[in-house]
C-alpha positions in Angstrom: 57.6 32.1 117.9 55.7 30.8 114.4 57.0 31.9 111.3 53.6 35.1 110.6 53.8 34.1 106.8 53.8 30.4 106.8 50.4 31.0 109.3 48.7 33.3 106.6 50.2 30.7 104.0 48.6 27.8 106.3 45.5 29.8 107.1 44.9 30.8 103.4 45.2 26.9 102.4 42.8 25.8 104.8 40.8 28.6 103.4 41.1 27.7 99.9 40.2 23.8 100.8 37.1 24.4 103.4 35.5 26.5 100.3 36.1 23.8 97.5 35.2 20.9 100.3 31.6 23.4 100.9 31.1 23.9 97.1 30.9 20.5 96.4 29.1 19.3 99.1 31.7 17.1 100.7 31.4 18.2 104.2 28.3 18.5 106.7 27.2 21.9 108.5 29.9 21.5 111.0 32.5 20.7 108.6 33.2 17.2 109.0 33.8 15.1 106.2 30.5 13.4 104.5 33.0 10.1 103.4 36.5 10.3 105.5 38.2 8.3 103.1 36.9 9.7 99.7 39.1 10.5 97.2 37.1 13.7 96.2 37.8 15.1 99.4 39.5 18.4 99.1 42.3 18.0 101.4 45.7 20.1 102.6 49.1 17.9 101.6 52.1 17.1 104.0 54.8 19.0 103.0 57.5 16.8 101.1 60.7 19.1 101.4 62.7 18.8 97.7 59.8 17.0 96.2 57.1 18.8 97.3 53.2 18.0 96.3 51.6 21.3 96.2 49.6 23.2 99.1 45.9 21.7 98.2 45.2 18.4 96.7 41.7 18.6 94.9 41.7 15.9 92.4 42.6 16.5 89.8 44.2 19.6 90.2 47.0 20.4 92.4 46.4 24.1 94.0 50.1 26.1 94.7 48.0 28.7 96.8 49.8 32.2 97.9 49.2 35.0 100.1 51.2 37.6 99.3 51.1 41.2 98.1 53.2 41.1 95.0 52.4 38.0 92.1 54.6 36.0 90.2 51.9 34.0 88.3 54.0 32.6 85.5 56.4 31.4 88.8 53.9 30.2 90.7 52.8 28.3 87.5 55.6 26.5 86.7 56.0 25.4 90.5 52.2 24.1 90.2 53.4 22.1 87.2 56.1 20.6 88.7 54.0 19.8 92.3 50.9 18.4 90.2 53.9 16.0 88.4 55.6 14.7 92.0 52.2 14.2 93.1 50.5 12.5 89.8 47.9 14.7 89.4 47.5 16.0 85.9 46.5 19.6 86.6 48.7 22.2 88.2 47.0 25.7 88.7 48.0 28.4 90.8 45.5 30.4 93.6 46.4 33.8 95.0 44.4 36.2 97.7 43.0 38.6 96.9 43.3 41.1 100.4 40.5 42.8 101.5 38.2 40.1 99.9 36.8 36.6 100.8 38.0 33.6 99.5 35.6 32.7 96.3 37.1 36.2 95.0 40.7 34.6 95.1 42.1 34.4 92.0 42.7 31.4 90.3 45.6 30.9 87.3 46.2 28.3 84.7 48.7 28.1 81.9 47.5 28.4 78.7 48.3 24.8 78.2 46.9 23.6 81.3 43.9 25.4 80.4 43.6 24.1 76.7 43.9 20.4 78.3 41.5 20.7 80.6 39.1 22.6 77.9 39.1 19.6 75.8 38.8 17.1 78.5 35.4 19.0 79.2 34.7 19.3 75.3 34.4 23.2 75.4 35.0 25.2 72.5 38.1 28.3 73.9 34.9 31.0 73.9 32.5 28.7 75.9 35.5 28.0 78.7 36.1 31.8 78.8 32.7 32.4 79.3 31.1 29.3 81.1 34.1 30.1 83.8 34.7 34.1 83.9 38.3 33.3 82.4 40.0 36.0 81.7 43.8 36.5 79.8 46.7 37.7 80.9 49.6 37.8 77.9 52.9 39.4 78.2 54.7 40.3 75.6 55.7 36.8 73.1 57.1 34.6 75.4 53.6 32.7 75.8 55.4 30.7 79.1 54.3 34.1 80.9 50.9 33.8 79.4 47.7 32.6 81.7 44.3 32.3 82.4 42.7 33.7 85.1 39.1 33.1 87.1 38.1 33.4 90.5 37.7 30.8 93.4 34.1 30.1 92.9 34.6 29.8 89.3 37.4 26.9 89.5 34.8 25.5 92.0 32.1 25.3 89.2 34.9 24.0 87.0 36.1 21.5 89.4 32.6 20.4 89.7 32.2 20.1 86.1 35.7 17.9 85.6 35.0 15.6 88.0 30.9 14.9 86.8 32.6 14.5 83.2 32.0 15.5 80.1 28.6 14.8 79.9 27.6 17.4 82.5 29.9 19.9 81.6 28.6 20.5 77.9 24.8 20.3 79.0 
């Protein structure tokens, strides 16, 4: 018998990747990859046991995506770290359902410093990333390694967009 939660984990990934892979125009009508062999592709990773890779590969973030009813973010966040590091990405950002809703309403986290990095790379002052994406910020109390930055799927889609088109694009 299949493990239930590793088939809502799988089926929330696949999820999570058809939506990006849509977004961004990578895929036909029917699903099928535009370029096979593109780089840009949004695509699920093997699993790598004690050096694991992360869930989704969507260059160049590494997604740590999670359906379940009760969030860890800042956990989830420092696993994405470590994932988007064994797999050489430079962005690790965590993606968690929300139930009851479909998948652009998932919610999307970032460390603060992931999110600083990834402002500058787009040349965005803090107020026009908040805005420009719907972030929103969570802080707990002064440890700021519990502190993040939240949006929702189709936000990090726009975002993802905007990373990958450069700098140029995303300050238009």
């Amino acid at each position: 018998m299949a493990n239930r939660n590793k088939a809502k984990g799988t089926a929330w990934e696949s999820a999570v990747r058809d939506f990006l892979n849509g977004y961004l125009g990578l895929v036909d009508e029917r699903g099928t990859f535009r370029t096979p062999l593109s780089g840009e592709n949004v695509r699920r990773a093997a699993q790598e046991g004690a050096r694991d890779v992360g869930d989704v590969h969507a260059a160049p973030f590494i997604l740590e995506c999670k359906d379940v009813r009760n969030p860890a973010v800042p956990t989830w966040l420092r696993q994405a770290r470590v994932e988007a590091a064994h797999a050489g990405f430079p962005y690790g950002v965590a993606v968690h359902k929300q139930r009851g809703y479909s998948v652009r309403a998932g919610r999307v986290h970032f460390d603060v410093r992931t999110w600083t990095r990834v402002r500058r790379a787009l040349g965005l002052s803090s107020r026009a990333m908040a805005e420009r994406y719907a972030f929103t910020p969570t802080v707990r109390g002064l440890d700021t390694g519990r502190w993040y930055l939240t949006t929702d799927v189709a936000g990090f889609a726009a975002l993802l967009s905007d990373v990958r088109a450069g700098v140029a694009r995303a300050v238009r």
